[in-house]
C-alpha positions as CSV (number, residue, x, y, z in Angstrom):
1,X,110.4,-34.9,-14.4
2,X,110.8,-31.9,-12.6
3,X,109.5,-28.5,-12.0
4,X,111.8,-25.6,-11.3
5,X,110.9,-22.9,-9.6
6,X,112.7,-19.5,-10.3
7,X,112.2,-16.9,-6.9
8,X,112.9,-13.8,-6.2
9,X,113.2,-12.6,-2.3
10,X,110.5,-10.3,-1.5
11,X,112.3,-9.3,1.8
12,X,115.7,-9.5,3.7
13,X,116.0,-12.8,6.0
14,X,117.8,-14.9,7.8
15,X,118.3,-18.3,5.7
16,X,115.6,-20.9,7.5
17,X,116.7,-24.5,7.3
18,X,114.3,-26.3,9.5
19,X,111.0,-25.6,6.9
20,X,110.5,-29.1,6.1
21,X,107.1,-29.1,7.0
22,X,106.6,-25.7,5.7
23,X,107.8,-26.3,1.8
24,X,105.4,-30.0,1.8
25,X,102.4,-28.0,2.8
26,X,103.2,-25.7,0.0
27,X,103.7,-28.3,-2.3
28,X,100.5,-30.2,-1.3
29,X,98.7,-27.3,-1.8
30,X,99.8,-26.9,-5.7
31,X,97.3,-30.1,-6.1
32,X,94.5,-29.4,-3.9
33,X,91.1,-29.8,-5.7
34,X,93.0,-32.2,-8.5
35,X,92.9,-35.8,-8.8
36,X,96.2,-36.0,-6.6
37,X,94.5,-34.4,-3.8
38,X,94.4,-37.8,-1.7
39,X,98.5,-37.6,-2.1
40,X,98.9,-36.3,1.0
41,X,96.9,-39.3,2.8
42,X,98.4,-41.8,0.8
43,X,99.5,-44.7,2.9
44,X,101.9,-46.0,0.4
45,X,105.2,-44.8,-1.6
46,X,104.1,-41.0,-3.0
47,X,106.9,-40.5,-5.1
48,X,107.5,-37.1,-4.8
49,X,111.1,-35.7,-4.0
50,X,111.7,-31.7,-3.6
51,X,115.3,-30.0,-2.9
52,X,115.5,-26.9,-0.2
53,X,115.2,-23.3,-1.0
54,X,119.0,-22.6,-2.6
55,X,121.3,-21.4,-2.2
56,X,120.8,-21.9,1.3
57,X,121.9,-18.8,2.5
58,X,120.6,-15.4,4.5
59,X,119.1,-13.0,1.2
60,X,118.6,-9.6,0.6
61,X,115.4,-8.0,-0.8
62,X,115.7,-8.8,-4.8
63,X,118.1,-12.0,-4.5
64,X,117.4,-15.0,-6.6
65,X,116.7,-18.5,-5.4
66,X,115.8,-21.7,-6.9
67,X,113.1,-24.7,-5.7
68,X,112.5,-27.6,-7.6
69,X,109.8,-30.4,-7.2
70,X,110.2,-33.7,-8.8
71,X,108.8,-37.1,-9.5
72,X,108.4,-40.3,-12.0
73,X,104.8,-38.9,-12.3
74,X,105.0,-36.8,-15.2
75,X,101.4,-36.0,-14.6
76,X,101.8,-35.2,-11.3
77,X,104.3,-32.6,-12.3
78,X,102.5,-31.1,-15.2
79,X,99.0,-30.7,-12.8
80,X,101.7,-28.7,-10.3
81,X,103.0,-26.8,-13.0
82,X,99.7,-25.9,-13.9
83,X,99.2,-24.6,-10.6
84,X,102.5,-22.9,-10.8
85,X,101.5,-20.8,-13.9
86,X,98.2,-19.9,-11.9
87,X,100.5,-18.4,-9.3
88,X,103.1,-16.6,-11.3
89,X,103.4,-13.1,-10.2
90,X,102.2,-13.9,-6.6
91,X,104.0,-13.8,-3.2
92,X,104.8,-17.1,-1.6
93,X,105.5,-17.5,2.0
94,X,107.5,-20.3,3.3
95,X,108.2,-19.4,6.7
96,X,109.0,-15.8,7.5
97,X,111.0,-16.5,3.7
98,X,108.9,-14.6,1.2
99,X,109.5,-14.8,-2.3
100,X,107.8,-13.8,-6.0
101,X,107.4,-16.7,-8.2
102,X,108.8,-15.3,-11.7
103,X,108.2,-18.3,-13.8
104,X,108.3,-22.3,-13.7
105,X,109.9,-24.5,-16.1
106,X,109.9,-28.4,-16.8
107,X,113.1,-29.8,-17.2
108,X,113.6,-33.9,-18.0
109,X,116.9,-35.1,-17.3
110,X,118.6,-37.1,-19.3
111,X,120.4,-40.4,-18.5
112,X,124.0,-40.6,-19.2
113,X,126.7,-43.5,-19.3
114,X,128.4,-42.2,-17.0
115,X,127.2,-39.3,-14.4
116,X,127.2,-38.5,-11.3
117,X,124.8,-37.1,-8.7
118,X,125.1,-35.4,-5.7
119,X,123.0,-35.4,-2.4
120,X,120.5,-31.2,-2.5
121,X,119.2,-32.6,1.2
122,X,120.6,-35.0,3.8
123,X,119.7,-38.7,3.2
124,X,117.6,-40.2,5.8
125,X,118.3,-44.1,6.5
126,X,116.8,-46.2,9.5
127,X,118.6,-49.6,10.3
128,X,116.2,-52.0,12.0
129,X,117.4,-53.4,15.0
130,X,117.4,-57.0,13.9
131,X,119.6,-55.5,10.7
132,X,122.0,-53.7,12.7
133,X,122.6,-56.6,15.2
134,X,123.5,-58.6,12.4
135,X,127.1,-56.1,11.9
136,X,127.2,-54.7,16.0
137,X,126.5,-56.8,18.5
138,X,126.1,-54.5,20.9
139,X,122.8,-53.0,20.6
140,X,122.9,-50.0,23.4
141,X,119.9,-47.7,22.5
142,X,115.8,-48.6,23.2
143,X,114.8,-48.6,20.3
144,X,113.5,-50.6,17.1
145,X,115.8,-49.2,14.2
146,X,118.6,-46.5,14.7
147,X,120.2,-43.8,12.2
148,X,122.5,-44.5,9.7
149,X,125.7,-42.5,11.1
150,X,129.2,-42.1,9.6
151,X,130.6,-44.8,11.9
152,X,128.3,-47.8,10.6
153,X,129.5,-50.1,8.1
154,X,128.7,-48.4,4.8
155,X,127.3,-51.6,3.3
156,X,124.3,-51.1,5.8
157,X,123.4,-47.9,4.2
158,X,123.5,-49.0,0.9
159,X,121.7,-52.1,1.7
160,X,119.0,-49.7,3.0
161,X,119.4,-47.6,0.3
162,X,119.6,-50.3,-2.5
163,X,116.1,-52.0,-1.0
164,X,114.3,-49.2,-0.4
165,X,114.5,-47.7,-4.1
166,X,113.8,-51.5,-5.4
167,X,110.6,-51.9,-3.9
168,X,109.5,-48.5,-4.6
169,X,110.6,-49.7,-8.0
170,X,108.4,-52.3,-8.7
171,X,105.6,-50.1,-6.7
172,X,105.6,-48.1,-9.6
173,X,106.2,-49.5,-12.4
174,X,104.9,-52.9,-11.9
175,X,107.5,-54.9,-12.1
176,X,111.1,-55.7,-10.8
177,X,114.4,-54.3,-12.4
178,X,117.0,-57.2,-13.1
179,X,120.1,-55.1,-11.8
180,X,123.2,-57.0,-10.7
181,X,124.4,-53.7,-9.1
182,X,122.8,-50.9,-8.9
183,X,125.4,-48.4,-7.5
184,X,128.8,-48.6,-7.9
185,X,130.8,-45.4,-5.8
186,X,129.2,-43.5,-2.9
187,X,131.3,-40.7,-1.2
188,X,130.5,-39.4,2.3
189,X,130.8,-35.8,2.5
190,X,129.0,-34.7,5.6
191,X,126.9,-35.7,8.6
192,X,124.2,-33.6,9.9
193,X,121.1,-33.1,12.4
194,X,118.0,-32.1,11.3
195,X,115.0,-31.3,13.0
196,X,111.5,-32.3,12.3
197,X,107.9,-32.2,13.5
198,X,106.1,-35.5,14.1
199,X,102.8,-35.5,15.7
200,X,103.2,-31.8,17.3
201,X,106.9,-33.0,19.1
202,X,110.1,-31.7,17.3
203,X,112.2,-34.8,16.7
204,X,116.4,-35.2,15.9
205,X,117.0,-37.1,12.5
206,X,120.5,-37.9,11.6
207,X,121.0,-37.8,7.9
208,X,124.2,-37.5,5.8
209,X,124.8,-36.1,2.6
210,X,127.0,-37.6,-0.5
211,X,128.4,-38.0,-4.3
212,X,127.4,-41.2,-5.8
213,X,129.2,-41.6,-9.6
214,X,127.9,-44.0,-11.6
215,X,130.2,-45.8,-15.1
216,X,129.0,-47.3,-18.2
217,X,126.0,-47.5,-17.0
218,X,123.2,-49.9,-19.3
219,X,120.0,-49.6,-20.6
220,X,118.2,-51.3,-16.8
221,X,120.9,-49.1,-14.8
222,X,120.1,-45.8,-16.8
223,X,116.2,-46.7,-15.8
224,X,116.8,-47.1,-12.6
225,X,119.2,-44.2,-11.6
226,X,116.4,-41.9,-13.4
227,X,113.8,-43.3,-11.3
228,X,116.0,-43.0,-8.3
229,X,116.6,-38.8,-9.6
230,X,113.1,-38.3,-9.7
231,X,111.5,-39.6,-6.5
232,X,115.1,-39.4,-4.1
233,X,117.1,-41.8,-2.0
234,X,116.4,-42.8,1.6
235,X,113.4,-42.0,3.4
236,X,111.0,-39.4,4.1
237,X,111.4,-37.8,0.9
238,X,108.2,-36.2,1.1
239,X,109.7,-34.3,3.5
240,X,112.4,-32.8,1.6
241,X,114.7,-35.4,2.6
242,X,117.1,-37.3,-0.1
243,X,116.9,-34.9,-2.9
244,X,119.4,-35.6,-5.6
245,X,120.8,-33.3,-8.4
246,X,122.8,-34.4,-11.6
247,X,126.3,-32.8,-12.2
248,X,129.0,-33.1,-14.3
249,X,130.6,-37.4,-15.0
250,X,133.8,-38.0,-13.0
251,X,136.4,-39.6,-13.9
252,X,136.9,-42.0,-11.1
């Protein structure tokens, strides 16, 4: 389920990308004084996804822009939206972005045969070392895991990918998916660097952005690819990272 958050600019700036941070303090604080409140300490999956502030562009006093928040928790969504509804009419500040939340609306995507969904934020993936020995011999870099990059063997991301979602998965819901495959076409449209801040230091992550079509999908596929829509692919999606949108099916 997701909540979608319709903004209007409150002042002329220059678009900021890097408000990672910024936009999951925000969110966090939609649930402060609830039962999620712990969320933020969790230790475990959180299953929360949230796209960037779009269009993604510098804005003039009055422009329009768009956030949305989503999850598998419907009742995590409805207890934001709650807080939403309190704030409706107010000035939010994300950054030196400020906007005027005009109204927020639920929306549940629905599940088609065949669909396909594209990558709002870059998608995070970190190969172990052991994993990434296994495909390059040549392990040059001291560390334990290293970013998925456009030059890797694309079965290592969706390895990654593929496990990742699984687990958080059965996390969730309890129990394992039978899936023989659960993706079938993943397009790589663009690599880029991000920045983050972990424990005070700004840190490079490498994350990539695609299209991933899906065909005659069944009843366990159409499950799971909801699941993945709501809570994101990759990693640190509680930062922003790994949203996904639905757009039109492709043909091929």
């Amino acid at each position: 389920m997701r909540a979608i958050l319709t903004l209007r600019c409150e002042n002329s700036f220059l678009y900021e990308a890097n408000v990672y941070h910024k936009l999951q303090g925000f969110i966090y604080s939609l649930i402060r004084d609830t039962e999620y409140s712990s969320l933020h300490n969790k230790k475990d999956y959180k299953f929360i996804s949230f796209s960037n502030v779009f269009p993604p562009k510098n804005a003039k006093m009055g422009d329009k822009r768009t956030l949305i928040i989503s999850s598998p928790e419907n009742r995590l969504i409805t207890i934001m939206k709650n807080s939403l509804d309190a704030l409706q009419g107010e000035i939010i500040n994300i950054g030196h972005m400020r906007f005027f939340l005009e109204r927020t609306t639920i929306l549940r995507p629905t599940i088609e045969k065949d669909l396909c969904l594209i990558t709002g934020t870059p998608v995070i993936v970190r190969i172990p070392k052991e994993k990434f020995s296994a495909y390059e011999s040549h392990w040059d870099v001291n560390y334990d895991y290293i970013y998925w990059r456009s030059n890797y063997p694309l079965e290592l991301f969706i390895e990654q990918i593929e496990q990742n979602l699984r687990k958080k998965f059965q996390s969730f819901y309890g129990y394992e998916l039978s899936l023989e495959k659960a993706f079938e076409n993943f397009n790589f449209k663009k690599q880029v660097c991000n920045h983050i801040t972990i424990n005070g230091k700004e840190v490079k992550v490498i994350g990539t952005l695609w299209e991933i079509i899906f065909k005659n999908l069944d009843k366990n596929q159409r499950k799971f690819v909801s699941f993945m829509l709501d809570c994101g692919i990759g990693e640190l999606n509680t930062l922003g990272f790994g949203f996904l949108n639905k757009v039109r099916s492709k043909s091929s």
